[in-house]
VOGU-3710 file (C-alpha; in Angstrom, 3 decimals, decimal comma):
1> xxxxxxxxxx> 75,340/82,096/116,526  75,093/84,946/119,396  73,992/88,421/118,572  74,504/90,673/121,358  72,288/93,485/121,863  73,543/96,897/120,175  74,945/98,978/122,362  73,970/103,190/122,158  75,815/106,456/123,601  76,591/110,063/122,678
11> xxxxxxxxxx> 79,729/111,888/122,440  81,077/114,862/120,620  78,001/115,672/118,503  77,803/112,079/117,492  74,937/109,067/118,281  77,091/105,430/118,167  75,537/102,418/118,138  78,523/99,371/118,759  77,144/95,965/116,911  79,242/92,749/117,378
21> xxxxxxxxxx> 77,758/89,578/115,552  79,033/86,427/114,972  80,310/85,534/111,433  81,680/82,039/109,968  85,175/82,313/109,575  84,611/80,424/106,349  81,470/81,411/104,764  81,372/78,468/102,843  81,503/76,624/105,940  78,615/78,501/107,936
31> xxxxxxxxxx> 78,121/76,148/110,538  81,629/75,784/111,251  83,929/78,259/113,537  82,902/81,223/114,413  84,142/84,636/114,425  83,273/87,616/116,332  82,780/90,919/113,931  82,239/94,427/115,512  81,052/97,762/113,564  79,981/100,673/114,948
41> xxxxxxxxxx> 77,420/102,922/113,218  77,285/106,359/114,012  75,180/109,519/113,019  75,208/113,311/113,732  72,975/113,838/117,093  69,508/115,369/116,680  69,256/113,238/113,243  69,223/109,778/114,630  65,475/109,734/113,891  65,242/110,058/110,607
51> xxxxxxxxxx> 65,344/107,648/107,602  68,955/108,325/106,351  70,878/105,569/104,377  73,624/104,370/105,204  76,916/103,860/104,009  79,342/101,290/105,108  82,901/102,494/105,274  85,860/100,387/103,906  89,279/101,426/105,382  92,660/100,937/103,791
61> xxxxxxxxxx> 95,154/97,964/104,732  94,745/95,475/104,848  94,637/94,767/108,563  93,530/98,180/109,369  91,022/99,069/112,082  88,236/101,570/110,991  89,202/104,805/112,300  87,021/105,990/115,675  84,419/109,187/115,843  86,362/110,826/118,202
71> xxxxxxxxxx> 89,661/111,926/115,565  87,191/111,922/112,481  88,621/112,716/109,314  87,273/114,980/106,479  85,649/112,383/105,062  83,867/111,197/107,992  82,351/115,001/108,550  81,175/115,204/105,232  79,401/111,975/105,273  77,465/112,428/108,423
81> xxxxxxxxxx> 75,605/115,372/106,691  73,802/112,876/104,910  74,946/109,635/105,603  74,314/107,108/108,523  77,722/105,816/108,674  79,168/102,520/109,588  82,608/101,775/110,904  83,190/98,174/110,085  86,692/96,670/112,276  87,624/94,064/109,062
91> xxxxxxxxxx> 88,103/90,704/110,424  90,983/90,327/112,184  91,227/94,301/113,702  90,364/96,189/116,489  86,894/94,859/118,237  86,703/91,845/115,831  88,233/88,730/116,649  92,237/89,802/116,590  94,513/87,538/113,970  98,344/88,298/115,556
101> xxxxxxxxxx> 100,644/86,871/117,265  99,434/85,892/120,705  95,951/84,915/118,805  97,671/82,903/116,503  99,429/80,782/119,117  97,604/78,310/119,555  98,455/77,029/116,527  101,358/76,376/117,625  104,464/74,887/114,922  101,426/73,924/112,755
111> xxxxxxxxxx> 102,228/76,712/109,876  99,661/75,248/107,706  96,963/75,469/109,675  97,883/79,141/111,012  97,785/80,289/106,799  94,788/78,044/105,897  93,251/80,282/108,849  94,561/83,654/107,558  93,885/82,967/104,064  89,755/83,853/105,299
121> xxxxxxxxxx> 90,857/87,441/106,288  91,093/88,437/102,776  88,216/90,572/100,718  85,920/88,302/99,709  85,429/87,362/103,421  85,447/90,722/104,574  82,422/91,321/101,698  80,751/88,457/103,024  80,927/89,679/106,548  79,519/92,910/105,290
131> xxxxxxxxxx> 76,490/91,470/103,238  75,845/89,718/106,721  75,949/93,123/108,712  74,237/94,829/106,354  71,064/92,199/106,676  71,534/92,498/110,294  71,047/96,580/110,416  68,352/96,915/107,279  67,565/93,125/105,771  67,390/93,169/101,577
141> xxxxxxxxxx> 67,623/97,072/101,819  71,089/98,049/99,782  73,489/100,085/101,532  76,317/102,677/99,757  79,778/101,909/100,059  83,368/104,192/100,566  86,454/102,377/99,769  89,385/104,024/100,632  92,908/102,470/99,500  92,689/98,262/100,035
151> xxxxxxxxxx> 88,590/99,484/100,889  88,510/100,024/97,338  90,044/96,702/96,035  87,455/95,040/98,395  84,816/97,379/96,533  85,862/96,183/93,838  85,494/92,146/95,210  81,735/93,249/96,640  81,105/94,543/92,983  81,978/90,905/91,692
161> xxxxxxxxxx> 80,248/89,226/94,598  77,314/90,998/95,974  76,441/93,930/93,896  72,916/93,276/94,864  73,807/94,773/98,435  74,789/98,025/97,084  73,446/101,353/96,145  76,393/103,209/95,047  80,035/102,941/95,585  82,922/105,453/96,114
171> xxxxxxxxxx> 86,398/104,462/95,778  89,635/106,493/96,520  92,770/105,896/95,688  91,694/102,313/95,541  91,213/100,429/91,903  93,411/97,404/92,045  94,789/95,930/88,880  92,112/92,988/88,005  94,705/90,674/86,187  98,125/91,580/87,084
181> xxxxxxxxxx> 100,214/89,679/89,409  101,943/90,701/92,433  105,006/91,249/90,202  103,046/93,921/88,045  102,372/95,426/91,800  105,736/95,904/92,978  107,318/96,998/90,062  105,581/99,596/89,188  105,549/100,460/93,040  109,489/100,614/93,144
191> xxxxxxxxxx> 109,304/103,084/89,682  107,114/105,499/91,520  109,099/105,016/95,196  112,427/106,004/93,773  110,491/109,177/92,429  108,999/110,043/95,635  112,439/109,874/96,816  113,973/111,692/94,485  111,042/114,576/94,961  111,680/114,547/98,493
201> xxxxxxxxxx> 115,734/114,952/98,286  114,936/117,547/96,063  112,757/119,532/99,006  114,881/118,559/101,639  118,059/118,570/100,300  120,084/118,262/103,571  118,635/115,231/104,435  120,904/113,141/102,269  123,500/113,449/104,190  122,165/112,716/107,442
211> xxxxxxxxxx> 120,215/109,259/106,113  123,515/108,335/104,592  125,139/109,347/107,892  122,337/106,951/109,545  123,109/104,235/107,746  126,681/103,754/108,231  125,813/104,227/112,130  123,611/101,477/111,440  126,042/99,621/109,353  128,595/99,681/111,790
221> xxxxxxxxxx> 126,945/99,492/115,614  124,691/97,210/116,983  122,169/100,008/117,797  118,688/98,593/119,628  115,078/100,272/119,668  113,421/100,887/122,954  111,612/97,792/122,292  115,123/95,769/122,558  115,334/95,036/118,751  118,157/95,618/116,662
231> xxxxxxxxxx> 117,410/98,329/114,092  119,283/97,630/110,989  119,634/99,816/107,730  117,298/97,682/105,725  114,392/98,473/108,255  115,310/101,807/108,217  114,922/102,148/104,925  111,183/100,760/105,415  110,562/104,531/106,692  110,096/105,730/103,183
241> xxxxxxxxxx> 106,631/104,540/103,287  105,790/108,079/104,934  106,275/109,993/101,851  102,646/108,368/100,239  100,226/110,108/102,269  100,006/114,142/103,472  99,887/113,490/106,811  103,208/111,762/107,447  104,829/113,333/104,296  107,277/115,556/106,308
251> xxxxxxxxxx> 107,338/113,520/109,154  110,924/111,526/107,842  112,410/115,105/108,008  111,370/115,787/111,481  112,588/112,326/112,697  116,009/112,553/110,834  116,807/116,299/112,039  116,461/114,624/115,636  119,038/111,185/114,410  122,337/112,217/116,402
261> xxxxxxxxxx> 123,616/113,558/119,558  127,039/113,517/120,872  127,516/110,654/123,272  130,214/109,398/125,681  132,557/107,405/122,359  131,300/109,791/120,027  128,311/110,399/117,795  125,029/108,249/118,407  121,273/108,131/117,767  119,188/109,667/119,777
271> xxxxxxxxxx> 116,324/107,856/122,006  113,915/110,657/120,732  115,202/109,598/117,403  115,078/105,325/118,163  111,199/105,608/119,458  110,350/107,581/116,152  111,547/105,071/114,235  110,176/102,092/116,031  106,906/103,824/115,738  106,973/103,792/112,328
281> xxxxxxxxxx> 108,529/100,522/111,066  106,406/98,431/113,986  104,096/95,946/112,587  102,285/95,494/116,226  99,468/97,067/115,771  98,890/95,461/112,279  100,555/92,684/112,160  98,039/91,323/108,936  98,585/94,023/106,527  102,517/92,064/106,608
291> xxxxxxxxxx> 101,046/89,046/106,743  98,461/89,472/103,916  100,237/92,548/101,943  100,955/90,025/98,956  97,946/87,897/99,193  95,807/90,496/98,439  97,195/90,276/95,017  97,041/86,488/94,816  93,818/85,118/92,588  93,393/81,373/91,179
301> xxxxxxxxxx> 95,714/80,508/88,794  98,353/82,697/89,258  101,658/81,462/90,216  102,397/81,961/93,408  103,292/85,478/94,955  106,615/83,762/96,226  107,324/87,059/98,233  107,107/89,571/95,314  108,389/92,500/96,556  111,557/91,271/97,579
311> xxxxxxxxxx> 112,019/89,440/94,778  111,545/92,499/92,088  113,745/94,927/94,765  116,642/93,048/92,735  115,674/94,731/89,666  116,197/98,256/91,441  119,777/98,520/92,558  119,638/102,418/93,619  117,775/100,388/96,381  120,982/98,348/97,570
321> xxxxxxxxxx> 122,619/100,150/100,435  125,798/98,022/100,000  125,938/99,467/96,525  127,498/102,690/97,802  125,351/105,503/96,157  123,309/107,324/98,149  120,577/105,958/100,472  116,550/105,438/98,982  114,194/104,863/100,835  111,957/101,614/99,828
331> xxxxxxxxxx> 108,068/102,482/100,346  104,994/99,817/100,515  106,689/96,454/100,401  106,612/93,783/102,813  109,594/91,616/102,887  110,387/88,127/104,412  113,420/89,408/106,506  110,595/91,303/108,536  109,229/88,498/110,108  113,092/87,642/111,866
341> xxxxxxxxxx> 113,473/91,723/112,607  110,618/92,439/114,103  109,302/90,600/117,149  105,316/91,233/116,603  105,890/89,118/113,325  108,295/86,162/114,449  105,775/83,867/115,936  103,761/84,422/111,963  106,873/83,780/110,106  105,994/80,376/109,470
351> xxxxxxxxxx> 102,436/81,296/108,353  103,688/83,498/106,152  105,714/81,380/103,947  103,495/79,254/103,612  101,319/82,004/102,316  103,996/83,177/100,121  103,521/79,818/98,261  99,743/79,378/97,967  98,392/78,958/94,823  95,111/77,554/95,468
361> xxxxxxxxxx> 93,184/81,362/95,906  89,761/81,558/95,264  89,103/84,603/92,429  88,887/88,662/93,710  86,964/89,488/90,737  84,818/88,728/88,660  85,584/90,196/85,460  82,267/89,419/83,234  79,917/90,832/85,740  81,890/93,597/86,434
371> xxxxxxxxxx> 81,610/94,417/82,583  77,888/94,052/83,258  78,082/96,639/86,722  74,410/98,313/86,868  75,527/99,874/90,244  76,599/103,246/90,113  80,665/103,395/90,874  82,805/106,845/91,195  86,319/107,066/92,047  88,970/109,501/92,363
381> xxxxxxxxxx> 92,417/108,368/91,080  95,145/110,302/92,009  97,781/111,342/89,946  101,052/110,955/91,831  99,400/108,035/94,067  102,687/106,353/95,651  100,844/103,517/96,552  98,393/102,863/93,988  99,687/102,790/90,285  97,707/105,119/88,013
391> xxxxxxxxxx> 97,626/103,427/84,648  96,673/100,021/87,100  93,845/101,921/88,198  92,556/103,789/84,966  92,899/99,834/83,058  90,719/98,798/85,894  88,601/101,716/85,642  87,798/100,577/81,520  86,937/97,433/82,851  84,193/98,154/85,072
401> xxxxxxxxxx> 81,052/99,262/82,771  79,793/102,988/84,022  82,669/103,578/86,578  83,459/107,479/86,453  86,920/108,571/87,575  88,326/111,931/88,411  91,825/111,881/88,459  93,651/114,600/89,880  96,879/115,698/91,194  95,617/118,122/94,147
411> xxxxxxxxxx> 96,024/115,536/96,653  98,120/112,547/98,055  96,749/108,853/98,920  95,213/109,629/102,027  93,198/112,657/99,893  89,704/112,131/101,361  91,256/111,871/105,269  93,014/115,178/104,440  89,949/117,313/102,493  86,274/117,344/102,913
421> xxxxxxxxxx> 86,063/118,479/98,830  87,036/114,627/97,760  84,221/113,253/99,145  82,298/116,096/98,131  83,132/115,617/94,757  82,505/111,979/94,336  78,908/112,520/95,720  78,054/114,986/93,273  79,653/112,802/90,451  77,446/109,773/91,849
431> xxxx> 74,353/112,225/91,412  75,473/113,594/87,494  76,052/117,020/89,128  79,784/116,990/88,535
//
């Protein structure tokens, strides 16, 4: 397989070096197809000569890009103080080889073969690509590890896998349940959704009337997005996934304070309004983190995921806006009727049913060696995590021998994006100073 030279430059304080390698798509196949896999490693300028370790950053998602140098977050400052850091695109995003919908294509009405391909984009082929990188930048030499959100379920996966390859691990707001199924997931998501909406009512609470007032628009006109798209109440209740993370936590408020003008027959949305939305509720630009959402969850000998979160929405009627009471917004939760709503997803529609009934995973975790961890493991588990369940994450945290948590309420999901301390903490917790 081709390994293109690295390529080096300078910007903003910062020395990148781009690396794009060619990976199996099945590792268990490694002479079969190929796929291309980009990271980019980058370290503060004047320091690109000395011997600093590295440590291999693992993004949320899945289907996430890593971030780029040039909006770095809190996290990403702190670490280049002491860290070589590498921004590894998971399969299927940014520079690697793109899984969507125009890739995708070519496989034409053949659904099978389209979710036998995206069933490799999971995290034990991401940890696999990332053993592969790391031999390529530093051979047998172990590398540290930050796992941020679905970062730290794959943490969790290179623990079982390939502990061998690392130093130390951080995780964030990212210790999966080890056993559960994707039932377990969602139904403790839809608990802790309804309370995030309830918190935010509370904070804003004229904003009840206007998403009820949005939804009966909704209900009653065929109103399209800028991207042609008919936006219906069930996809606008999708927005509620904003209220998980600090940095979009008041954006809902902004957007709905912008929802009507008065038009030629009366009241209607606004465009400003419409291309808010669309930006929000758009799978484009990650079309696998719908696509894989569930599987992520899905482990040998489980039933089938049998598209979980739309399944266990039953169980939540203050959900059901037919039901008459006032509008809640749903939160992370993927649901089949995305794939006919919104156009990036229609071609994988197909794919993902088929995913939706796969049994046949290969395991996550391993649960006896991670009983046995020798690798030292901190994470910070945070309280009020919308996204990740807390007592999911401190059962997982029992299971792993020597993991360390600090759980605190100071800070949403995307804590270590928002505040320089988080990862500041966790590195003196991985050194016994905190």
């Amino acid at each position: 397989m081709s390994t293109p030279a690295p390529v080096t430059y300078r910007h903003g304080g910062l020395v990148c070096t781009d690396h794009l390698l060619d990976v199996p798509l099945d590792h268990s196949d490694p002479e079969g197809p190929a796929i291309a896999l980009f990271a980019r490693e980058v370290v503060a300028e004047g320091r690109e000569h000395e011997d600093l370790p590295r440590l291999l950053w693992l993004q949320g998602g899945p289907g996430g890009r890593a971030e780029r140098p040039n909006a770095a977050g809190a996290w990403l400052r702190r670490a280049l103080t002491e860290y070589r850091v590498v921004l590894l695109d998971q399969r299927g995003t940014g520079r690697s080889t793109p899984a969507d919908r125009r890739t995708l294509a070519r496989f034409g009405s053949d659904h099978a073969a389209a979710a036998g391909y995206l069933a490799h984009f999971r995290a034990d082929s991401i940890v696999r690509d990332a053993e592969l990188l790391r031999r390529r930048l530093q051979g047998e030499q172990s590398w540290s590890v930050l796992g941020q959100s679905f970062g730290g379920f794959t943490t969790l996966t290179y623990l079982s896998l390939a502990p061998e390859g690392l130093t130390r691990a951080y995780i964030t707001g990212g210790l999966p349940t080890l056993t559960g199924h994707a039932d377990d997931v969602y139904r403790a998501a839809y608990a802790r959704t309804l309370t995030q909406n309830e918190r935010y009512f509370d904070r804003y609470p004229g904003d009840q009337a206007l998403a009820d007032a949005v939804a009966a628009h909704l209900e009653s006109h065929d109103v399209r997005m800028p991207t042609g798209e008919r936006l219906t109440v069930r996809r606008f209740q999708t927005l509620g996934i904003t209220f998980g993370t600090a940095s979009k936590s008041e954006s809902l408020h902004y957007l709905l304070e912008t929802a009507f003008t008065e038009g030629a027959d009366g009241p209607e949305l606004t465009d400003t309004f419409l291309r808010g939305v669309d930006a929000a509720v758009s799978f484009a630009e990650r079309p696998l983190y719908a696509a894989l959402h569930e599987p992520i969850y899905a482990q040998g000998g489980r039933r089938a995921t049998d598209w979980s979160a739309h399944r266990v929405r039953q169980e939540f009627p203050a959900f059901d806006a037919t039901a008459g009471g006032p509008l809640r917004f749903t939160g992370e939760m993927v649901y089949p009727w995305q794939f006919e709503e919104d156009p990036a997803l229609v071609p994988l529609r197909g794919a993902a049913e088929a995913l939706a009934a796969r049994t046949d995973w290969p395991a996550l975790y391993d649960l006896d060696r991670l009983a046995a961890n020798e690798v030292p493991v901190v994470a910070a588990v945070y309280h009020d995590d919308m996204f990740v369940d807390r007592e999911h994450a401190l059962a997982t945290a029992d299971a792993v021998r020597g993991l360390r948590t600090w759980v605190t309420d100071a800070y949403a999901h995307d804590g270590v994006r928002a505040d320089a301390a988080v990862l500041d903490r966790l590195i003196a917790m991985g050194r016994g100073e905190a």
